[in-house]
C-alpha positions in Angstrom: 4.7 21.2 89.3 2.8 22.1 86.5 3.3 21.3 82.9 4.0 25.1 82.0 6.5 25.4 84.8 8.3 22.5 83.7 8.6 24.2 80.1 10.0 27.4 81.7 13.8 27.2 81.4 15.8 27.5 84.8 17.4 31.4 85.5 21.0 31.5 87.0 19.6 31.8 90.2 17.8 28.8 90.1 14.3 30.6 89.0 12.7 30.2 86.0 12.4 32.3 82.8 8.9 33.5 81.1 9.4 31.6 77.8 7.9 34.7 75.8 11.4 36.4 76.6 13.4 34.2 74.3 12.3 35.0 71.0 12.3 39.2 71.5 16.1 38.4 72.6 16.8 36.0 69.4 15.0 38.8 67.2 16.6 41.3 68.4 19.9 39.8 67.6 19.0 38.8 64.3 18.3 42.5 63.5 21.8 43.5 65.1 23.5 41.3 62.6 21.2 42.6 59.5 22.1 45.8 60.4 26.1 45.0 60.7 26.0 43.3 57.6 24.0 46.3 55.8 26.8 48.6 57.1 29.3 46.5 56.0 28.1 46.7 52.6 27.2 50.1 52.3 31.0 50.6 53.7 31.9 48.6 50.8 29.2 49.7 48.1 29.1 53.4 48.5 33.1 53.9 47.7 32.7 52.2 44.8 29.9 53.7 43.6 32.0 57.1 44.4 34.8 56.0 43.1 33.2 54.8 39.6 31.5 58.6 39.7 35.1 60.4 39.8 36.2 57.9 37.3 33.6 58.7 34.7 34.1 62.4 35.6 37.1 62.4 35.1 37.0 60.3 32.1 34.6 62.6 30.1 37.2 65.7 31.6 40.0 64.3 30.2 37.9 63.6 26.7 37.8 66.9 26.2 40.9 68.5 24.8 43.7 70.9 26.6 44.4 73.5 24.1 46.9 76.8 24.2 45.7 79.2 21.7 47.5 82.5 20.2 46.5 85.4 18.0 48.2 85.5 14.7 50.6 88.6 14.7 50.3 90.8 11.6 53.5 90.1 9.7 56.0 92.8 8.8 56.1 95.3 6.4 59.2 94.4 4.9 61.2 90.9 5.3 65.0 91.1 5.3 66.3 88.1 3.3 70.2 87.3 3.7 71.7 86.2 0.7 75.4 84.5 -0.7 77.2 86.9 -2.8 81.0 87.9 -4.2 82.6 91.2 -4.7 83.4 92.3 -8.0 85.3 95.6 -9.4 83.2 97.7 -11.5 85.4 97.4 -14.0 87.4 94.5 -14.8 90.4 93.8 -17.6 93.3 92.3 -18.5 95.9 94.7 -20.3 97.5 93.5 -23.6 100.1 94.9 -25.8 98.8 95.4 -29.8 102.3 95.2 -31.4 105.1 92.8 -30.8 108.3 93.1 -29.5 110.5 93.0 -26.3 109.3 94.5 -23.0 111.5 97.8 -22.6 110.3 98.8 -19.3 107.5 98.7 -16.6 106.1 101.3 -14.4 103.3 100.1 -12.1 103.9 97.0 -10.0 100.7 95.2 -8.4 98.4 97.1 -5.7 99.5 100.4 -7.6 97.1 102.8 -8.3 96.6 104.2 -11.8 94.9 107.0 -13.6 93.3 106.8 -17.3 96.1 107.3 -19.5 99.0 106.6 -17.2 101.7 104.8 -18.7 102.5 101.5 -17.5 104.8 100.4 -19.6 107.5 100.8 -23.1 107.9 97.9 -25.5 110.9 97.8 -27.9 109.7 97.0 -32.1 112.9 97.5 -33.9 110.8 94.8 -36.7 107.8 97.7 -36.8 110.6 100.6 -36.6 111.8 99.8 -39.9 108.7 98.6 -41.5 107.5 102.1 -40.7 110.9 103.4 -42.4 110.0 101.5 -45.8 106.7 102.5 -45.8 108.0 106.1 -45.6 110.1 105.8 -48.0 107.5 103.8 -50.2 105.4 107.1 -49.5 107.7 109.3 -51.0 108.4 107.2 -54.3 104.5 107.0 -54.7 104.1 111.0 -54.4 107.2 111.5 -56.5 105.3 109.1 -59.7 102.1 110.6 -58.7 103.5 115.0 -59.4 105.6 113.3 -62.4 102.1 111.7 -63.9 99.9 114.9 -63.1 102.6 116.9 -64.8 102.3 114.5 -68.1 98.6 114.3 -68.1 98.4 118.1 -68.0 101.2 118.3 -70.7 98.8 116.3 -73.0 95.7 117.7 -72.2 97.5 121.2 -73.6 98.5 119.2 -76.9 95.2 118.4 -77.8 94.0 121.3 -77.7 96.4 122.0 -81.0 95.8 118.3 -81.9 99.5 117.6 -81.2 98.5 114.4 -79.8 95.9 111.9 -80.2 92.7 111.4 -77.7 94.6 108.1 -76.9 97.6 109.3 -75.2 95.5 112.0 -73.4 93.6 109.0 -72.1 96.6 106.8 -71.2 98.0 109.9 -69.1 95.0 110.5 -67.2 94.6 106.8 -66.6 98.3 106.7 -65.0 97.8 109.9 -63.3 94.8 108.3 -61.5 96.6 105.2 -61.2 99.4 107.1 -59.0 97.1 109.2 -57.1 95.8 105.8 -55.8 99.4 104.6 -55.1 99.6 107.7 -53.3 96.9 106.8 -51.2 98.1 102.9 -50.2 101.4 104.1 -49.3 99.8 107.1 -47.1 97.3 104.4 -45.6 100.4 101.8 -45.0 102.5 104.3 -43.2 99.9 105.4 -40.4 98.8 102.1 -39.9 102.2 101.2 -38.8 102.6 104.2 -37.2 99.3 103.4 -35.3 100.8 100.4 -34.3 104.0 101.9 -33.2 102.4 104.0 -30.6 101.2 100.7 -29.3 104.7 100.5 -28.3 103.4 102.5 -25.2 101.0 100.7 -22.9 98.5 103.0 -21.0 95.9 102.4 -18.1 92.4 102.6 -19.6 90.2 103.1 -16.9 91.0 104.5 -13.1 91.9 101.6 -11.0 94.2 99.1 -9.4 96.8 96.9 -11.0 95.9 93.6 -9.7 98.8 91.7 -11.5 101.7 92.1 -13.4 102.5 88.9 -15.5 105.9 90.4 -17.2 109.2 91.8 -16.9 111.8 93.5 -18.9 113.1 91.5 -22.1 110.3 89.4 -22.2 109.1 88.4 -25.9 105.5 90.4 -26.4 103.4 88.9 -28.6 100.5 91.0 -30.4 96.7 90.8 -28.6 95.8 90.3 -32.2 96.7 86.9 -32.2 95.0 85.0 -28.8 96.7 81.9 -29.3 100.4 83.9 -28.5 99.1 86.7 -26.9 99.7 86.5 -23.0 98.1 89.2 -20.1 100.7 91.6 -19.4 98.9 93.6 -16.4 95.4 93.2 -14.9 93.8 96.1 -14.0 90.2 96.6 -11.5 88.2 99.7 -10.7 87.4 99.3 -7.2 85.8 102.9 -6.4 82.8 101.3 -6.4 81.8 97.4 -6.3 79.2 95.1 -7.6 77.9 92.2 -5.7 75.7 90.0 -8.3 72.7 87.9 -5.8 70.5 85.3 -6.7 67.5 86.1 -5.6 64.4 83.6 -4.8 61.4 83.5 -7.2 58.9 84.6 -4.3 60.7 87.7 -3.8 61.6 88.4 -7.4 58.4 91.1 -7.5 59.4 92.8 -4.4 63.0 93.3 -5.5 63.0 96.9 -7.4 65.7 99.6 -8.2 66.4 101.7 -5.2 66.5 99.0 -2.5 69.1 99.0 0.5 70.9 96.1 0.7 73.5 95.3 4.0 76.8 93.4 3.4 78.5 92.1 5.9 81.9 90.5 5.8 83.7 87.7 8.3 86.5 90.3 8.2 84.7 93.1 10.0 82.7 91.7 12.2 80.0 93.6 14.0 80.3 95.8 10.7 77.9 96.1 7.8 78.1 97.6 4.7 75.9 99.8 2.8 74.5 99.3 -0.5 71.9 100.1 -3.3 70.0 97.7 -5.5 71.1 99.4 -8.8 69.0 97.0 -11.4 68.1 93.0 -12.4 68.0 90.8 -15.1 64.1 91.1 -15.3 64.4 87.3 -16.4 63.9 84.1 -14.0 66.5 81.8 -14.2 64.7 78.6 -15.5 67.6 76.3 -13.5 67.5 78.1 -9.9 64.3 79.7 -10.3 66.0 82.6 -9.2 66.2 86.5 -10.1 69.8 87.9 -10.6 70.1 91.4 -9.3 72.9 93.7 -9.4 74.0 95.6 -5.6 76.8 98.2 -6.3 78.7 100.0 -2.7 80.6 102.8 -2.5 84.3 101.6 -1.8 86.1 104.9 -2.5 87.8 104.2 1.3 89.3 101.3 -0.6 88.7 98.8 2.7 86.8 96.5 0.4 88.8 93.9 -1.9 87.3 92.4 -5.0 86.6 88.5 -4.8 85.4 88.7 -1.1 83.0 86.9 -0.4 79.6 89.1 1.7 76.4 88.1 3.2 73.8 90.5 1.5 71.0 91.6 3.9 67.8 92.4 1.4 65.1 94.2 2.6 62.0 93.7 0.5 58.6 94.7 1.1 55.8 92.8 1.8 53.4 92.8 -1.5 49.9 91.7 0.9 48.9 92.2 4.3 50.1 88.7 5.9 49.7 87.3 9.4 52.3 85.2 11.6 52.0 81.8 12.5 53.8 79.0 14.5 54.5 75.9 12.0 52.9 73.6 14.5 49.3 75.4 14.4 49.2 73.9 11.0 46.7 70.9 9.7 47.6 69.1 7.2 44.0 67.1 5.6 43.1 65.8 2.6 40.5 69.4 2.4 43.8 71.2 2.4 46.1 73.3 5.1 43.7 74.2 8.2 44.2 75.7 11.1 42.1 75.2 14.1 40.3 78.3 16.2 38.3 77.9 19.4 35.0 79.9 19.0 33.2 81.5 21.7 31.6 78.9 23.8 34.6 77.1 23.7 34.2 74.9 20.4 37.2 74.5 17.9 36.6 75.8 14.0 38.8 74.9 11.3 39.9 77.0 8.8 41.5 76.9 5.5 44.2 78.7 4.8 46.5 79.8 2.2 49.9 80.5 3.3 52.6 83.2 1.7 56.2 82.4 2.8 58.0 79.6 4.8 59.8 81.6 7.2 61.3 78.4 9.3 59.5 78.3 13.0 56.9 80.6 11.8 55.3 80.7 8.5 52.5 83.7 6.9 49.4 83.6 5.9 47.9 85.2 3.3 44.0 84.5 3.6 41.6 82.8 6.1 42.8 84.2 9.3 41.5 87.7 10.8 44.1 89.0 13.6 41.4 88.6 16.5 41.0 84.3 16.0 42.1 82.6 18.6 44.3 80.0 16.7 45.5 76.2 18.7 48.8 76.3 18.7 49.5 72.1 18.5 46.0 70.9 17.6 45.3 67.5 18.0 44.9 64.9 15.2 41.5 64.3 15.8 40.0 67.4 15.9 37.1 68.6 14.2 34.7 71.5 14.1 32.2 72.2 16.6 34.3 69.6 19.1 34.6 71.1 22.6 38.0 72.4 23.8 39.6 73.5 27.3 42.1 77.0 26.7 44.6 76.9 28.8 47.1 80.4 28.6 49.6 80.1 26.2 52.0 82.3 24.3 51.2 86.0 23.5 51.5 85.1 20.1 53.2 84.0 17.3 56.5 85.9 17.4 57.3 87.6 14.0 60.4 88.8 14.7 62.8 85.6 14.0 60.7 84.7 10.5 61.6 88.0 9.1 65.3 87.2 8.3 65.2 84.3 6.0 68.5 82.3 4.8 69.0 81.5 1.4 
């Protein structure tokens, strides 16, 4: 046996193997494995790489930010404020007597109704009745002196003509003859001055209206209005044809409210009812402690439904003084440049804005300059964002809705 057939390994069979087959077998088993292993890690590899490409997409997606946008919504033509207010009468006044005495007798008893000049009641002066006598007869002692005197002074002016009596005398007779004419004149003056306080003894309704209280009887002691101290109310009387309800109305809408304006009251005891009125005039003055306008509203009660001292809810309707446009509050950036609002512009970058705004109307507010009604305004911006930054629009509201900011509460 040879030396190369002793170096050939043995076959299964008992025959012998070419020794150049062993190494293609070992190669190609070594290349199996490179391969397995390669697969392995591109199984592994490839994923990741995938995985780390969504990632960063979606990293740089989510970078950018999800906006809902609305147009602005061109704000009303008049705003309807609702205001506190209290009825009053049109007229308004206590009743006192002008003389004293005793009450005789009353007429009109509270909730009556009364025309100018009606009598409500009698009071009893038996004091003034015969003061008033005296004076009378003072009257008549003073006119009596006073034909006696203009008797004598003509007497003497006769004498001197035939120089029966000096210039003296005639002098002293005129002087008393004046001097009685004069008497004649106090005593007249006296006696219709207590006559004009005896009529007094009658008590009359000065105005159309309801008695609203009645704070005497009969035999009461009446003391004279003269004297405040004494004097007590003896009826109250209130014109309630028409009322007046006085508003406070807020600085910003002092301008707008103007003679002529229709005013709403409504009342918790008529509900689903409102009641018409008319701006009638104002104080033309701010109020330098409520910053506030006062303004008169008078309605036509002549039904007599309506009761002095109620309290109403007053439903103004002012106009609006400049073209303003409705916003959400939360579209609004507060920055150290000042309110902004942010817009997307075409192309899908955000713009901020500065704005001025008009009137705070709760969820919504107006503004009066740097808006246009076509801008596409972000609704809750984020904190970070600037101008030119890109933004996603997603649909959101139709718009700001004007309809709940135009009824303010004060």
């Amino acid at each position: 046996m040879t030396d190369w057939q002793q170096n050939v390994p043995m076959s299964p069979h008992g025959r012998r193997r070419p020794a150049g087959l062993r190494p293609k077998r070992g190669l190609a088993g070594l290349v199996i494995v490179l391969l397995v292993i390669a697969l392995v890690v591109i199984a592994g590899v490839v994923p990741r790489r995938r995985a780390r490409a969504a990632l960063a997409s979606q990293t740089t997606e989510l970078a950018v930010p999800t906006v809902a946008v609305v147009h602005p919504t061109p704000g009303a033509p008049q705003t309807e404020i609702v205001l506190p207010g209290n009825l009053q009468a049109y007229s308004d006044s206590p009743i006192y007597a002008r003389t004293n005495g005793y009450l005789k007798k009353w007429y009109i008893d509270i909730g009556g109704r009364v025309k100018t000049g009606q009598l409500l009641a009698e009071i009893e002066t038996p004091e003034l009745d015969q003061e008033l006598d005296q004076a009378r007869a003072d009257l008549n002692t003073a006119r009596a002196n006073y034909r006696l005197s203009e008797i004598t002074a003509a007497r003497y002016a006769n004498l001197l003509k035939t120089d029966s009596v000096s210039k003296q005398d005639v002098d002293n007779a005129n002087g008393d003859f004046e001097a009685k004419k004069a008497m004649v004149a106090s005593a007249d003056s006296n006696v219709r001055r207590l006559e004009e306080l005896q009529s007094f003894e009658k008590v009359y309704a000065p105005f159309d209206g309801v008695i609203t209280a009645r704070n005497t009887d009969v035999g009461h002691l009446i003391n004279s209005g003269a004297s405040p101290a004494a004097a007590s109310e003896l009826f109250h009387i209130a014109a309630t044809q028409t009322l007046r309800v006085y508003i406070n109305v807020p600085q910003d809408y002092s301008q707008s409210a103007r003679v002529g304006l229709t005013a709403d009251l409504e009342f918790q005891e008529f509900p689903g009812r409102r009641f018409q009125g008319t701006l009638v005039r104002t104080a033309n003055a701010i109020d330098v402690a409520s910053r506030t306008l006062l303004v008169e509203v008078d309605v036509d009660n002549r039904n007599g439904e309506l009761l002095p001292g109620a309290y109403a809810q007053v439903h103004l309707k002012v106009p609006s003084e400049v073209p303003t446009l409705a916003l959400p509050v939360s579209a609004l950036i507060f920055r150290s440049q000042g309110l902004q609002v942010g817009t997307v512009q075409a192309g899908g970058r955000a713009l901020l804005k500065s704005v001025t705004l008009g009137r705070d109307l709760g969820n919504t507010v107006e503004v009066v300059s740097g808006l246009s009604p076509d801008d596409l305004v972000i609704t809750n911006p984020p904190d970070s964002l600037i101008t030119g930054e890109e933004v996603r629009v997603v649909a959101g509201e139709k718009g700001a809705s004007s309809a709940p900011a135009q009824n303010a509460d004060y």
